[in-house]
C-alpha positions as CSV (number, residue, x, y, z in Angstrom):
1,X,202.5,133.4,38.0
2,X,203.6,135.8,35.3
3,X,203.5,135.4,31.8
4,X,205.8,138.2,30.2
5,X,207.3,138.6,27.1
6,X,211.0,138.0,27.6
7,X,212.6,140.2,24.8
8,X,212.1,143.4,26.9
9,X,214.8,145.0,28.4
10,X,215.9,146.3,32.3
11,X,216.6,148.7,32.9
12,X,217.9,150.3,36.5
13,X,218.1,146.4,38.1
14,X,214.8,145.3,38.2
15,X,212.7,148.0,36.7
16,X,211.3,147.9,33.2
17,X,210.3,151.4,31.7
18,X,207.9,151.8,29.3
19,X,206.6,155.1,27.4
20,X,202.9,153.9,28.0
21,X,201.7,151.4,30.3
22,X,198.0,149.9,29.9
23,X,196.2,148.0,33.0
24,X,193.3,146.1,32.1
25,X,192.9,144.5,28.3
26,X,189.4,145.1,27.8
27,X,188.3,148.5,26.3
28,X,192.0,149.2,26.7
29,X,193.5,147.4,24.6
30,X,191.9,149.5,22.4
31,X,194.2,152.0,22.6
32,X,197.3,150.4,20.7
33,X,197.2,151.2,16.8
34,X,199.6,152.4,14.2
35,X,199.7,156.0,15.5
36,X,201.4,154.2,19.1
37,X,203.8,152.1,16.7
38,X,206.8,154.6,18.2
39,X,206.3,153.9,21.5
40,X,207.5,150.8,23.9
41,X,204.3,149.7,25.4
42,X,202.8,147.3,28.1
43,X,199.7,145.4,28.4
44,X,198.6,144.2,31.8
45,X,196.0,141.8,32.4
46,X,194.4,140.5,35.5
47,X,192.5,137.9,33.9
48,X,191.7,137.8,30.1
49,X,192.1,139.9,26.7
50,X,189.1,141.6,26.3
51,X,187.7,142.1,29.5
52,X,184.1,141.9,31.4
53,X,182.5,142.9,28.1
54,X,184.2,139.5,25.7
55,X,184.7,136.9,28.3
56,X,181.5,137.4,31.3
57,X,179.1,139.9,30.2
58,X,177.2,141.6,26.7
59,X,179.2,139.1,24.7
60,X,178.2,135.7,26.0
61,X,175.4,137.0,27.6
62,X,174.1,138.2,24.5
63,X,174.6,135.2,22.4
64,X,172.8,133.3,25.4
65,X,170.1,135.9,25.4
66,X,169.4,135.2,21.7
67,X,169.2,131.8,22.6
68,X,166.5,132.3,25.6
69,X,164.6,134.3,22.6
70,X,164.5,131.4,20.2
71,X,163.0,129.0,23.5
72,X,160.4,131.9,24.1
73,X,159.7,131.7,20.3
74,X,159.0,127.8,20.2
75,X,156.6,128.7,22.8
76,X,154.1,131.1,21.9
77,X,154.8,129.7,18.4
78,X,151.0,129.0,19.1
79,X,149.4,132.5,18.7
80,X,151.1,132.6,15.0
81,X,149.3,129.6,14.4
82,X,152.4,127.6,14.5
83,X,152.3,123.8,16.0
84,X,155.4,123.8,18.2
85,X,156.1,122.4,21.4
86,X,159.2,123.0,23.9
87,X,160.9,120.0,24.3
88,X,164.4,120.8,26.2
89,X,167.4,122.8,26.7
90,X,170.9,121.2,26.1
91,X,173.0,123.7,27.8
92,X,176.3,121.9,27.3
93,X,175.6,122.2,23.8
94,X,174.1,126.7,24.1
95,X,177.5,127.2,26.6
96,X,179.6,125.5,24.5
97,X,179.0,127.9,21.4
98,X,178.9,130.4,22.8
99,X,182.6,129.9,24.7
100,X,183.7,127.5,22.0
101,X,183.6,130.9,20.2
102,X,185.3,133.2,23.1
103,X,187.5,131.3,24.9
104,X,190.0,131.0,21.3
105,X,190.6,134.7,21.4
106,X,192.4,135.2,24.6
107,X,195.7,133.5,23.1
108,X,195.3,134.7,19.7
109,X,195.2,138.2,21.0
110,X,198.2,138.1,23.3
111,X,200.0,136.3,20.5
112,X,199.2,138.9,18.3
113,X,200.6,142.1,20.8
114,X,203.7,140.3,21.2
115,X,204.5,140.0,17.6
116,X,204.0,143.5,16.9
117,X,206.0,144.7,19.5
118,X,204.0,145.0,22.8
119,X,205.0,143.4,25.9
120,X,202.4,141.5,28.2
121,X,201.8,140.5,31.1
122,X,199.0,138.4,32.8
123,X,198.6,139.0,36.3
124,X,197.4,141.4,39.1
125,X,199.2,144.5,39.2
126,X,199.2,146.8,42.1
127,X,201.0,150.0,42.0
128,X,203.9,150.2,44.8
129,X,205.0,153.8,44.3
130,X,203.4,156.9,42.2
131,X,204.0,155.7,38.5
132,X,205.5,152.3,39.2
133,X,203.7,149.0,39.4
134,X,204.5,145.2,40.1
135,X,202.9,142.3,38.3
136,X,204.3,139.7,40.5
137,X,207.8,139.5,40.6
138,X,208.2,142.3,37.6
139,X,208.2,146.2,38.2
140,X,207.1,148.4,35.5
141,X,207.3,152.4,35.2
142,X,206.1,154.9,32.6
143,X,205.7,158.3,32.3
144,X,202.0,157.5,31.1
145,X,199.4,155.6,32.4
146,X,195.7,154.1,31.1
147,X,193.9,152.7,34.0
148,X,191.5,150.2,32.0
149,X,191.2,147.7,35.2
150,X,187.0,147.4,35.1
151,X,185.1,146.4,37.9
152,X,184.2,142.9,39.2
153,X,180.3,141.9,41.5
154,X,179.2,143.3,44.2
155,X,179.2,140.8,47.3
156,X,176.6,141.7,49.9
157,X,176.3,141.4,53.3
158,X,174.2,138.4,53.8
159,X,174.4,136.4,56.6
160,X,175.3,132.6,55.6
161,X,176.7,133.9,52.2
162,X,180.2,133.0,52.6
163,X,179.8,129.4,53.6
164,X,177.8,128.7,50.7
165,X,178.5,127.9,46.6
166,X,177.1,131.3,45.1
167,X,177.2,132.4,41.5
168,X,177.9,135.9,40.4
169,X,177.7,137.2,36.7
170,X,181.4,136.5,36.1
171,X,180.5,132.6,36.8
172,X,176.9,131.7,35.7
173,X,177.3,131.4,32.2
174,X,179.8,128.8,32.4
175,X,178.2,126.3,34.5
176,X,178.0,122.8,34.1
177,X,174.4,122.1,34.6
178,X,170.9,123.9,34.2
179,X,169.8,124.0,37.8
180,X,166.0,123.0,38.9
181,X,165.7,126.4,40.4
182,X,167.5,129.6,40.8
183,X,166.9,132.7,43.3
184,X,168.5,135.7,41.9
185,X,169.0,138.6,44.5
186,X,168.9,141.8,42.3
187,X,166.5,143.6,40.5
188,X,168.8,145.6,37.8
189,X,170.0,144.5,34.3
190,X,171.8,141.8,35.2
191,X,169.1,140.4,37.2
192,X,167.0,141.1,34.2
193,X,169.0,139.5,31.8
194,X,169.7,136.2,33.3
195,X,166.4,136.1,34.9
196,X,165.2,136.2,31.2
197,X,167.6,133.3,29.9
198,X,167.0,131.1,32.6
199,X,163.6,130.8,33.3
200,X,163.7,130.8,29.1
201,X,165.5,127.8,29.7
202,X,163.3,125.4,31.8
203,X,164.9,127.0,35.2
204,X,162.3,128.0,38.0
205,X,163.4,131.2,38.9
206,X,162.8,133.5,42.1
207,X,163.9,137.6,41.7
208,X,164.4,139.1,45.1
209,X,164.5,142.3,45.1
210,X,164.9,145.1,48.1
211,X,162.9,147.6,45.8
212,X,159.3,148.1,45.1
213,X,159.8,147.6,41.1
214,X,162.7,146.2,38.7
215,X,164.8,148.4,37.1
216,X,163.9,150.9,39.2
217,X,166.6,153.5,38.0
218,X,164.6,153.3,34.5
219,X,161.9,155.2,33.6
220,X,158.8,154.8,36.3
221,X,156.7,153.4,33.0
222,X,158.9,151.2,32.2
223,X,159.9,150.0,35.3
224,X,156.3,149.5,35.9
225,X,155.9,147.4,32.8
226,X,158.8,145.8,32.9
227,X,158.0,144.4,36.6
228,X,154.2,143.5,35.2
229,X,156.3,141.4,32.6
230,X,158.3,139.5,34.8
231,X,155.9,138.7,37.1
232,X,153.8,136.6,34.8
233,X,157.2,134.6,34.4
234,X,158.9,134.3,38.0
235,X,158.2,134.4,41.1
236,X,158.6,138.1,42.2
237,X,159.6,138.9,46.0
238,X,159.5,142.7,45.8
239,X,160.6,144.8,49.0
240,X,161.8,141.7,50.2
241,X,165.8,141.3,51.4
242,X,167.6,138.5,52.2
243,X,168.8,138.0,55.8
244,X,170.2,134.5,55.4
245,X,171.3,131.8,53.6
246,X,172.6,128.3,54.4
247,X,172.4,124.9,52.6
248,X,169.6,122.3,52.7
249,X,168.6,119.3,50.9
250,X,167.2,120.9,48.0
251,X,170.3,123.1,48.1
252,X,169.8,126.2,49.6
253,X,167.9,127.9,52.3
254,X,166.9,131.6,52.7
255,X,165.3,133.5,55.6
256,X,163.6,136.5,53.6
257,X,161.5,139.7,55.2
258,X,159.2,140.7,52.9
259,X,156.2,143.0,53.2
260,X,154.3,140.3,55.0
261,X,157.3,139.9,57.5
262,X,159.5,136.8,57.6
263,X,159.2,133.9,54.9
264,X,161.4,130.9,54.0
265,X,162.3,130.2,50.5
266,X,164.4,127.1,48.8
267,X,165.9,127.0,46.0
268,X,168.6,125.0,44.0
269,X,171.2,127.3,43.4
270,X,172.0,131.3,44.3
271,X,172.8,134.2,41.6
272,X,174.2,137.4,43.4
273,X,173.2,140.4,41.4
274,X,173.3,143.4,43.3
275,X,175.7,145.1,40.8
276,X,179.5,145.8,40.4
277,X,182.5,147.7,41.9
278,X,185.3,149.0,40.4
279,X,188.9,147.4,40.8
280,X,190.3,150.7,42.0
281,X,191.3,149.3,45.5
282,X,192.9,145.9,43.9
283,X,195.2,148.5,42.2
284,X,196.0,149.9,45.1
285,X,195.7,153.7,42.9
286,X,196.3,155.1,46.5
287,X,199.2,154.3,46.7
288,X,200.2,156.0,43.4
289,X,198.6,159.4,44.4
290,X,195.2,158.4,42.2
291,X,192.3,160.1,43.9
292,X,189.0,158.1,43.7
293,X,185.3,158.8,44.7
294,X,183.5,157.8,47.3
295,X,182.5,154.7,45.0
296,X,185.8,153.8,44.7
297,X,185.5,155.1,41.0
298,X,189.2,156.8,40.0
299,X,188.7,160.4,39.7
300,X,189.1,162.0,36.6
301,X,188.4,164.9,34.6
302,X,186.8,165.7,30.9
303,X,189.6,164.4,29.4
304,X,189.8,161.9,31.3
305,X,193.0,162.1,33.0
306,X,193.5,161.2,37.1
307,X,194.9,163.9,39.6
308,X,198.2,162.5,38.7
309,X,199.7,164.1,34.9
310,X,199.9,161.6,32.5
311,X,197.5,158.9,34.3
312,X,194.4,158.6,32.7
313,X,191.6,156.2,33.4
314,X,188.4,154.9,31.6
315,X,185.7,152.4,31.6
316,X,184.1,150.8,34.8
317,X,187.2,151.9,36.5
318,X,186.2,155.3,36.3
319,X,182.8,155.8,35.7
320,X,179.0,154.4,36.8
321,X,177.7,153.6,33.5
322,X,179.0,150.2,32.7
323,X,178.7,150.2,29.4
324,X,181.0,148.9,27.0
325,X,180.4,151.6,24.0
326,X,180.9,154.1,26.7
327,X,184.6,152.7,27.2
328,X,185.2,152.1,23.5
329,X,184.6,156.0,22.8
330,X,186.6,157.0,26.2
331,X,189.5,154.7,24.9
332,X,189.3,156.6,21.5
333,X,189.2,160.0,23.3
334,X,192.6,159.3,25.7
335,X,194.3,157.8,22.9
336,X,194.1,161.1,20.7
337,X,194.8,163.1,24.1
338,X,198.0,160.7,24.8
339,X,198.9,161.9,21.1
340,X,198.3,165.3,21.4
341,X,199.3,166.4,24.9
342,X,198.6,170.3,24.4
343,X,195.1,169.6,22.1
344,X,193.4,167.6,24.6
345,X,190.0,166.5,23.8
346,X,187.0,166.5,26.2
347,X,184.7,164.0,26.7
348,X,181.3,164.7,24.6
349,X,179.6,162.1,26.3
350,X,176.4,163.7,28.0
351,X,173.8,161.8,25.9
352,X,174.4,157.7,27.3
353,X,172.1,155.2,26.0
354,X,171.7,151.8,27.3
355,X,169.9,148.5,26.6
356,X,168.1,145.7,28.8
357,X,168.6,142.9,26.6
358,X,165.5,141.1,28.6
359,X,162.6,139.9,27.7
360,X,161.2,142.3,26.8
361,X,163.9,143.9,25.8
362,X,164.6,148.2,27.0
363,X,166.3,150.9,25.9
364,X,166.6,154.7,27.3
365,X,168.5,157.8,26.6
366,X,168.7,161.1,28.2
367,X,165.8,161.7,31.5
368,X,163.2,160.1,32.7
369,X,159.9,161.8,33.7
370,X,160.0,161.6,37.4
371,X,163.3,163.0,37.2
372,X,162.4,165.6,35.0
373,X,158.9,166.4,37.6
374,X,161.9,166.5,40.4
375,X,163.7,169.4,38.8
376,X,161.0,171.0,38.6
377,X,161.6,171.0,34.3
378,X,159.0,171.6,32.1
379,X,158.8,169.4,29.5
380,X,156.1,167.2,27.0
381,X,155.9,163.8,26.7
382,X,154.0,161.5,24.0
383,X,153.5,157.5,24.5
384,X,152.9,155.1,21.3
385,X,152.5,151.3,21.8
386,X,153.4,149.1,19.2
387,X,149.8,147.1,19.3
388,X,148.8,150.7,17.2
389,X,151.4,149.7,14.3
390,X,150.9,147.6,11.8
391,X,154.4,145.6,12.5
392,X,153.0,145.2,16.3
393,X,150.1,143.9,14.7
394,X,152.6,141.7,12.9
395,X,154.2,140.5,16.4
396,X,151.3,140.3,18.0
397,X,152.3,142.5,20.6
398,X,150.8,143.9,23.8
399,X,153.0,145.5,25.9
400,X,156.0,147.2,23.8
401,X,155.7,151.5,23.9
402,X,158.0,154.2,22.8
403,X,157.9,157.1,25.3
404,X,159.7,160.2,24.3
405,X,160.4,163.7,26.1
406,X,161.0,167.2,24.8
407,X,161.4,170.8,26.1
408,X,158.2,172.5,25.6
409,X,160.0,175.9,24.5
410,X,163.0,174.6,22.2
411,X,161.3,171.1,21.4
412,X,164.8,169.4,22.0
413,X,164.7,165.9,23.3
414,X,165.1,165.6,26.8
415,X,164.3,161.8,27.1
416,X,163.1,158.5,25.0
417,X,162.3,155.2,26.4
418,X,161.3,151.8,25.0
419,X,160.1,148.6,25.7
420,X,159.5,146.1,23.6
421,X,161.0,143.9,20.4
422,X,164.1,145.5,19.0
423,X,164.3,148.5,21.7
424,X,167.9,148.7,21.5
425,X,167.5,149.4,17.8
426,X,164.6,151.7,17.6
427,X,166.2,153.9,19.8
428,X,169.3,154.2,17.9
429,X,167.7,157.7,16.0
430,X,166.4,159.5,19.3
431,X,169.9,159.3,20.2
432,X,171.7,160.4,17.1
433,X,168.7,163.5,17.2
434,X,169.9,164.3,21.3
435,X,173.4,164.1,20.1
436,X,173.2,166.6,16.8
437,X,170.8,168.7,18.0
438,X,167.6,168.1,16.3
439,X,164.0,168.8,17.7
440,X,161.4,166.4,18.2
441,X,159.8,168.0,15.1
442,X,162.3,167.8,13.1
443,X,163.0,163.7,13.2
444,X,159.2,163.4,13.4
445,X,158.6,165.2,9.5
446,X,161.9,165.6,8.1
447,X,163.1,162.4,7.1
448,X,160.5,159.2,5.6
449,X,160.2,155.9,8.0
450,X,159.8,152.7,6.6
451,X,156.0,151.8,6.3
452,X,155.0,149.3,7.6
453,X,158.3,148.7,9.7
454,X,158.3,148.8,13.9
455,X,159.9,152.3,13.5
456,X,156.7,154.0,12.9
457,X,156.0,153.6,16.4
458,X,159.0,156.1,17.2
459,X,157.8,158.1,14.1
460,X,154.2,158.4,15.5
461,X,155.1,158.9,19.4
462,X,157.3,162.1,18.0
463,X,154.5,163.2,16.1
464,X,152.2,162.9,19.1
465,X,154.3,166.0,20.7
């Protein structure tokens, strides 16, 4: 059913016309300020204000994650010389703050369109003609699009799968009960992540994972230390896919082929994580005109704007990274170029960092080395571990490193890559130095680090080039 906000008007018998139509209430919704205050506007949502990002992934997950930190905490509390002993998880009580927090916002943000002008409407919309769209029983037409729609899981092709209770990403968080045991079928950040809080949590947890290493799109270092890590937690089944499932006493029942051939595993309870597709098809954008890749990914081009004048799209909708500060600075970009039709604004975005928020935790920006060997690129690299910093000494750390990359000839960054405590922080200046332009040398002796903070291990691997 519908929910709209009855004070808009019809026009032309059932059509309602708008100056600017929004699909998807996530990183679009975004896009309505002051500066829009002159035009008659639309919000449509499938599901809930603010998207994957507030309502199934960094959000909760996040929160949960620092939760899964704290367990992980009480139990090496030993080699600080702390007496601490893990007692128990009680995930009513770690859900429930986390969505006692979340759930709140979906009203009070609707609420708060609709008094200041903006009409919404919850439901699926699918686009019927080439700028027109029906939410149900409504049809809405604009001169100007934002496609904001996101994506949703990946389902694979497992035999069994559809006959049995599974969870996905959009659905773990909010379960009732910790299972026993959980395989996850995935080996990427998601995978990662609730891998991490989980088996954190008291859960026994299987990763399955078609590929020889996890997070194999990283950096091969970090992959490789990434997969020694998990291994001393879960049980790892590497190269291994999943032919079937089907339920059993215990709860579920997969048929596996490994290395070693065939194997049987049970487990509790299933997480699909074998990443996400956009929602370009449950849009029907076809059927507007939209062209799309052979992802399913709407096409668009530096300006972000769809084969189709005055449709633009953004986000998981229209791009591979799946990150939520990737759509936030798209949504700021289309707004000014919805503004400023004849000054459009390209998208600057060719340095993309991203974070693992695992344990431990990763960040990267800019190419890794075997991609760089591949292109046949020259290039330097340095390593520094944190075990050769005072602060590592301080975490007792053995496994965090900050790699870094740099053009041998203009000593530009090419690449940096972390693992470790606080990764998605210590990263933060490698970026800023790939985005403005700043050599290796430069952000290695120009400017003071904090002694005897963890960035001296960034300060130290730059020097090391």
């Amino acid at each position: 059913m519908v929910d709209q906000h009855d004070g808009t008007d019809r026009h032309d018998g059932t059509v309602r016309r708008y100056d600017l139509i929004i699909v998807g209430a996530g990183s679009g919704n975004m896009l309505v300020s002051d500066d829009l205050a002159h035009w008659r506007i639309a919000v449509v949502e499938a599901d809930r204000f603010g998207g994957t990002c507030l309502n199934r992934g960094c959000i909760p997950s996040k929160m949960l994650v620092h939760t899964a930190n704290v367990a992980e905490t009480v139990r090496r509390a030993g080699r600080f010389g702390i007496g601490a002993a893990w007692v128990e998880a009680d995930w009513p009580a770690i859900r429930d703050r986390v969505f006692g927090r979340i759930d709140p916002l979906h009203d009070a943000a609707v609420a708060y369109r609709r008094t200041n002008g903006v009409d919404v409407f919850l439901g699926q919309a699918r686009f019927v003609a080439p700028k027109t769209l029906r939410v149900g029983e409504e049809v809405l037409s604009a001169e100007r699009f934002v496609l904001a729609a996101g994506s949703r899981p990946h389902i694979p092709a497992i035999s069994g799968l559809s006959e049995v209770d599974y969870l996905t990403s959009d659905t773990v968080m909010r379960i009732d009960v910790l299972p026993e045991s959980m395989v996850i079928v995935g080996g990427g950040f998601i995978a990662a992540e609730m891998g991490h809080i989980f088996g954190a949590l008291g859960v026994a947890v299987t990763i399955v994972e078609r590929g020889p290493a996890l997070l194999s799109r990283h950096d091969h270092d970090i992959s490789t230390a990434f997969t020694d890590a998990c291994r001393s937690r879960f049980d790892l089944r590497l190269g291994t896919t999943v032919e079937s499932v089907a339920p059993c006493r215990s709860g579920l029942r997969f048929e596996l082929i490994g290395p070693d051939g065939r194997d049987t595993l049970e487990a509790a309870t299933l997480l699909v994580a074998t990443g996400r597709v956009p929602n370009s098809d449950r849009l029907d954008v076809a059927a507007a005109g939209i062209a799309t890749d052979e992802h399913g990914h709407v096409r668009t081009d530096s300006a972000y704007q769809t084969n189709v004048a005055g449709v633009f799209a953004l986000g998981d909708l229209a791009n591979h990274f799946q990150l939520k500060h990737m759509a936030n600075a798209e949504a700021r970009l289309v707004r000014h170029n919805l503004l400023h039709p004849t000054e459009q604004h390209n998208g600057p975005f060719s340095v993309v960092p991203a974070a693992v928020f695992a344990d431990p935790q990763v960040a990267s920006v800019g190419a890794t080395e075997q991609a760089l060997r591949a292109a046949g690129r020259p290039y330097v690299a340095a390593t520094r571990r944190y075990s050769d910093t005072a602060y590592g000494w301080a975490l007792e750390d053995t496994t965090g490193f900050v790699k870094v990359l740099a053009d041998p000839e203009t000593r530009l960054l090419l690449g940096a890559h972390i693992l470790g405590p606080q990764a998605s922080t210590l990263i933060q200046p490698l970026v800023q130095a790939m985005c403005l332009g700043n050599t290796a040398d430069e952000v290695a002796t120009a400017v003071l680090y904090i002694h005897p903070a963890l960035s001296e291990a960034v300060e130290q691997a730059l020097l090391a080039l």
